[in-house]
C-alpha positions as CSV (number, residue, x, y, z in Angstrom):
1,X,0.0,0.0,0.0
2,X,1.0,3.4,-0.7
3,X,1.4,5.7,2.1
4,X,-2.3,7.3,1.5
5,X,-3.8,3.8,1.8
6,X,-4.1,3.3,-2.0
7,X,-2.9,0.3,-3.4
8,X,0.1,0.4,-5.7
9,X,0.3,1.6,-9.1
10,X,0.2,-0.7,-11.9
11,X,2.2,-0.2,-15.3
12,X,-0.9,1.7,-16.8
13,X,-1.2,4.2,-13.4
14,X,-4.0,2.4,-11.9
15,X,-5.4,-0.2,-10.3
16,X,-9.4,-1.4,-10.6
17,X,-11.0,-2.9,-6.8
18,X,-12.4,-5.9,-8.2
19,X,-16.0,-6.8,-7.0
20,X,-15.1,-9.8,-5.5
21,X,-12.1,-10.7,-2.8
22,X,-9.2,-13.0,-2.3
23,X,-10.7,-16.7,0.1
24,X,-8.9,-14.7,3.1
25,X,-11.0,-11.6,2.9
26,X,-8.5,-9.6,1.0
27,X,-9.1,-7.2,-1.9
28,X,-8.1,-7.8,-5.9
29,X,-7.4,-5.6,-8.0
30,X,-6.5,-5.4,-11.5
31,X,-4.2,-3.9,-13.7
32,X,-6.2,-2.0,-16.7
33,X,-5.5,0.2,-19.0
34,X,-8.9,1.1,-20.5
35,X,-11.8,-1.6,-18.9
36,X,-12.5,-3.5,-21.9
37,X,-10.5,-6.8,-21.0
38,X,-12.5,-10.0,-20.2
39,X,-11.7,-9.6,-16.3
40,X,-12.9,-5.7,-16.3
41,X,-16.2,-6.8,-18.1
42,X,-17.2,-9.4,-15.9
43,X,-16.1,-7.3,-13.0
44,X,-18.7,-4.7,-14.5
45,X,-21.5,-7.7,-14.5
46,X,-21.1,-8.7,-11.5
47,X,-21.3,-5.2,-10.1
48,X,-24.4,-4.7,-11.8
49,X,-25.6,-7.8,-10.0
50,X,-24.6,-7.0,-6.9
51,X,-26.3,-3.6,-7.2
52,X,-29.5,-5.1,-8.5
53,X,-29.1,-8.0,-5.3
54,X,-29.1,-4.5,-3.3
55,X,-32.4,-2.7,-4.6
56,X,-33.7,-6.9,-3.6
57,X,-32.4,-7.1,-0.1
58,X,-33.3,-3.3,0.5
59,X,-37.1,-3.9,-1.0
60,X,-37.3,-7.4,1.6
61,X,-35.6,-5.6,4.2
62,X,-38.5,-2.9,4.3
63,X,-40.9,-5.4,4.4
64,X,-39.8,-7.1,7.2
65,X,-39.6,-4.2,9.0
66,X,-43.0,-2.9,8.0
67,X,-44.0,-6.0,9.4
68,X,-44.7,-6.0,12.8
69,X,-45.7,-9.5,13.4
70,X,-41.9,-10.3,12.1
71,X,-40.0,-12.5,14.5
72,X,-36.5,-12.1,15.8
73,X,-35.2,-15.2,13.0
74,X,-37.0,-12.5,10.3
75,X,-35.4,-9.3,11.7
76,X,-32.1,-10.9,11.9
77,X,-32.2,-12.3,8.6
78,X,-32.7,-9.6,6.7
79,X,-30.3,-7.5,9.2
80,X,-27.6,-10.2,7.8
81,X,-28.4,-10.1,4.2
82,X,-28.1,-6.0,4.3
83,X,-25.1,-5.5,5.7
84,X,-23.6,-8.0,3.3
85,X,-25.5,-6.0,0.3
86,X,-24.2,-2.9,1.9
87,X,-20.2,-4.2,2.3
88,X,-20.9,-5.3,-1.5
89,X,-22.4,-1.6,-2.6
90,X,-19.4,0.2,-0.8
91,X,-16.9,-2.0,-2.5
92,X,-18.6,-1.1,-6.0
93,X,-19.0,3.1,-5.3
94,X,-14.8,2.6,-4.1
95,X,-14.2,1.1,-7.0
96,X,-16.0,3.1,-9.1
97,X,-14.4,6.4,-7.4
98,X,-11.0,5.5,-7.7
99,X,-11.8,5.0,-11.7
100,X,-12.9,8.8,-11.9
101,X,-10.8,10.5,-13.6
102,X,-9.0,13.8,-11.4
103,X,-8.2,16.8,-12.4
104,X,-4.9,18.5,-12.4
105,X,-4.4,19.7,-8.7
């Protein structure tokens, strides 16, 4: 990591966060120079799925909570599921962020 917390640069100045992460918990990346390869298209899929899992959770999540016969199991559940949509939302606006392109400073 770079001493702002931003992962290395790769030979192309920068490095995609991939929507998915390594079996121990930690994040990919990938080297791009433009998004069209095969990994940075199927990166873009499954964010688009995991945004679309989102507006689902979010949508059941309301529910349940508009729901006041819900049980604990119910409340929990959908407690679980959002937090993992959320961790998977934040990971796709990061990722997009760091692919805005800056100004001169």
């Amino acid at each position: 990591m770079s001493p702002a917390g931003q992962p290395p640069l790769g030979p192309y100045g920068e490095l995609r966060l991939l929507p998915w992460a390594t079996p121990e918990g930690k994040p990919c990346y990938l080297s791009t120079d433009g998004g069209n390869g095969t990994l940075s298209r199927l990166a873009d899929e499954i964010e688009e799925a995991q945004l679309a899992s989102g507006e689902q959770v979010l949508e059941g999540a309301r529910a349940v909570l508009a729901d006041t016969s819900a049980g604990e199991r119910a409340v929990r559940f959908a407690l679980r599921r959002t937090v993992e949509s959320l961790a998977e939302v934040l990971r796709v606006a990061v990722s997009r962020g760091g692919r805005i392109p800056r100004g001169e400073p």
